[in-house]
C-alpha positions in Angstrom: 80.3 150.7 136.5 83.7 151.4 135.3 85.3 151.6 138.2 84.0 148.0 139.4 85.0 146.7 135.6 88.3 147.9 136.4 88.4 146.1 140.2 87.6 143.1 139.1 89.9 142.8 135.7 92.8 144.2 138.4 91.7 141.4 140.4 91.6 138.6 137.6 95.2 139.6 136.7 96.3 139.6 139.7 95.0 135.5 140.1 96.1 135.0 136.8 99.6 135.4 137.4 99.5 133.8 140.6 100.7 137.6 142.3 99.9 138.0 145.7 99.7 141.4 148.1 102.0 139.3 150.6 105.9 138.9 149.8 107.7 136.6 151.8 109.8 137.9 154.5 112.9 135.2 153.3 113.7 133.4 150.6 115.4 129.8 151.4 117.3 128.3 148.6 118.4 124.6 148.9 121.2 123.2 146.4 120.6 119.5 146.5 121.3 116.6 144.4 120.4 113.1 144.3 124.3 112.2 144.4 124.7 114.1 147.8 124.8 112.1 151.5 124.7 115.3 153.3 121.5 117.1 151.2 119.1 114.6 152.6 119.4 115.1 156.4 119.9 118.7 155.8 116.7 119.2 153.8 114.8 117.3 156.5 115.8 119.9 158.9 115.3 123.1 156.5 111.5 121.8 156.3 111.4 121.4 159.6 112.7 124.8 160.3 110.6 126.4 157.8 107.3 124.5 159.2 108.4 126.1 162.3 108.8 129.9 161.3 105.3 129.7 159.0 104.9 129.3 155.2 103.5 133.0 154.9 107.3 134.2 156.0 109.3 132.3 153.7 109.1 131.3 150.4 111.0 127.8 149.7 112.9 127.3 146.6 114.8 123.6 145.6 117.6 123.9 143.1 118.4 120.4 142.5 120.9 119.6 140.0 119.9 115.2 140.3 118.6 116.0 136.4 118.1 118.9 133.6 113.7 118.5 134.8 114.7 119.3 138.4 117.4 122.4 137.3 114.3 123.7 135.3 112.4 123.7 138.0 114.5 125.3 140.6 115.6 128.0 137.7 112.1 129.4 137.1 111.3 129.0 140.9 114.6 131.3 141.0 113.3 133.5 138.7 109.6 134.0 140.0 111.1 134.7 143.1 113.3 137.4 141.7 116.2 135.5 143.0 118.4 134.6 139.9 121.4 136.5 140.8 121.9 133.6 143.6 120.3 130.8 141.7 123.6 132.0 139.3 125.8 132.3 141.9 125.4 128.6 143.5 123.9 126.2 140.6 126.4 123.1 141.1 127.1 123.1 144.2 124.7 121.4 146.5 125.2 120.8 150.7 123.9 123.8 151.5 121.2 126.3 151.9 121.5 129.8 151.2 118.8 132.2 153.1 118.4 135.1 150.9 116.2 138.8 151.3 114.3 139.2 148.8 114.4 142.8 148.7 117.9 143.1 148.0 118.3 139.8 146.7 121.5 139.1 148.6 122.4 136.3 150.5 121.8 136.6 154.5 123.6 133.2 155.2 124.0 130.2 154.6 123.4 126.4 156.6 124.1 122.6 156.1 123.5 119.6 158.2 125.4 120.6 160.7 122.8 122.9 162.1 119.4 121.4 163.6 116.1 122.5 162.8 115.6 124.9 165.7 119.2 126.4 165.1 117.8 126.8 161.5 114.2 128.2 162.7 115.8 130.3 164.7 118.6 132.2 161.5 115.3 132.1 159.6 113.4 134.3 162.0 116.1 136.4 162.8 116.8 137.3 159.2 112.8 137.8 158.1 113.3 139.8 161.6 110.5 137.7 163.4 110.7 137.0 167.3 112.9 133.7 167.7 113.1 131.5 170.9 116.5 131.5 171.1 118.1 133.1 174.0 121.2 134.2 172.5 121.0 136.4 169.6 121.4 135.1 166.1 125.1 135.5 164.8 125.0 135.8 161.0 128.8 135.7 161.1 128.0 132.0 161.9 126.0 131.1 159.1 128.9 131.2 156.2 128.0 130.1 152.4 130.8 128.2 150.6 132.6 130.0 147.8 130.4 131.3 144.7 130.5 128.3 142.2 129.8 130.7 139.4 131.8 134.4 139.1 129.6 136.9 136.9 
């Protein structure tokens, strides 16, 4: 009797605080705003992208600065990803989407609207190291992130 008490009060924490057995493979950080032309189309395609790969190998975080609700938001998504070292390096700058391991928590690479949705698909897999259609390999070397906005 004990040990099912203690199954099913593991299992009532664990829904509780909304942990699951499954970690995503990549974490995928947009920095929008409302005062941005370029975040629009580029978001657009990151969905896309991240339709395309499957919602059980990434984990989709919006940091959007339009107001302090929205920065809130994206700060405690940040932080229940375990991703706040890059949440710190980037908050203010928006255009761009940083694809992040969650593991190590550092940034894989980074894309904007300049890349379309299978280009995108395609840098997610290869960094959550799924099988991508693309016939050339990934380069990450191609996928720059802008300057930190923030230097801790």
């Amino acid at each position: 009797m004990k040990i099912i008490t203690k199954l099913v009060g593991a299992t009532l924490l664990l829904s509780a605080f909304g942990t699951s057995a499954h970690a995503a493979d990549v974490v995928v950080m947009k920095f929008v705003s409302s005062d941005c032309q370029t975040c629009a189309p580029m978001e657009s395609q990151v969905d896309t992208a991240v339709a395309m790969v499957g919602q059980d190998a990434v984990k989709s975080i919006t940091v959007d600065i339009s107001n302090a609700a929205l920065w809130e938001r994206g700060a405690h998504d940040a932080f229940n990803a375990d991703v706040v070292p890059v949440f710190n390096k980037y908050v203010g700058l928006t255009g761009f989407t940083a694809i992040v391991d969650p593991k190590s928590r550092k940034v894989i690479g980074c894309v904007n609207n300049n890349y379309d949705a299978n280009q995108v698909a395609d840098f997610i897999k290869s960094a959550a190291r799924i099988p991508h259609s693309s016939s050339a390999s990934v380069r990450i070397e191609n996928f720059r992130c802008p300057a930190a906005h923030n230097k801790f």
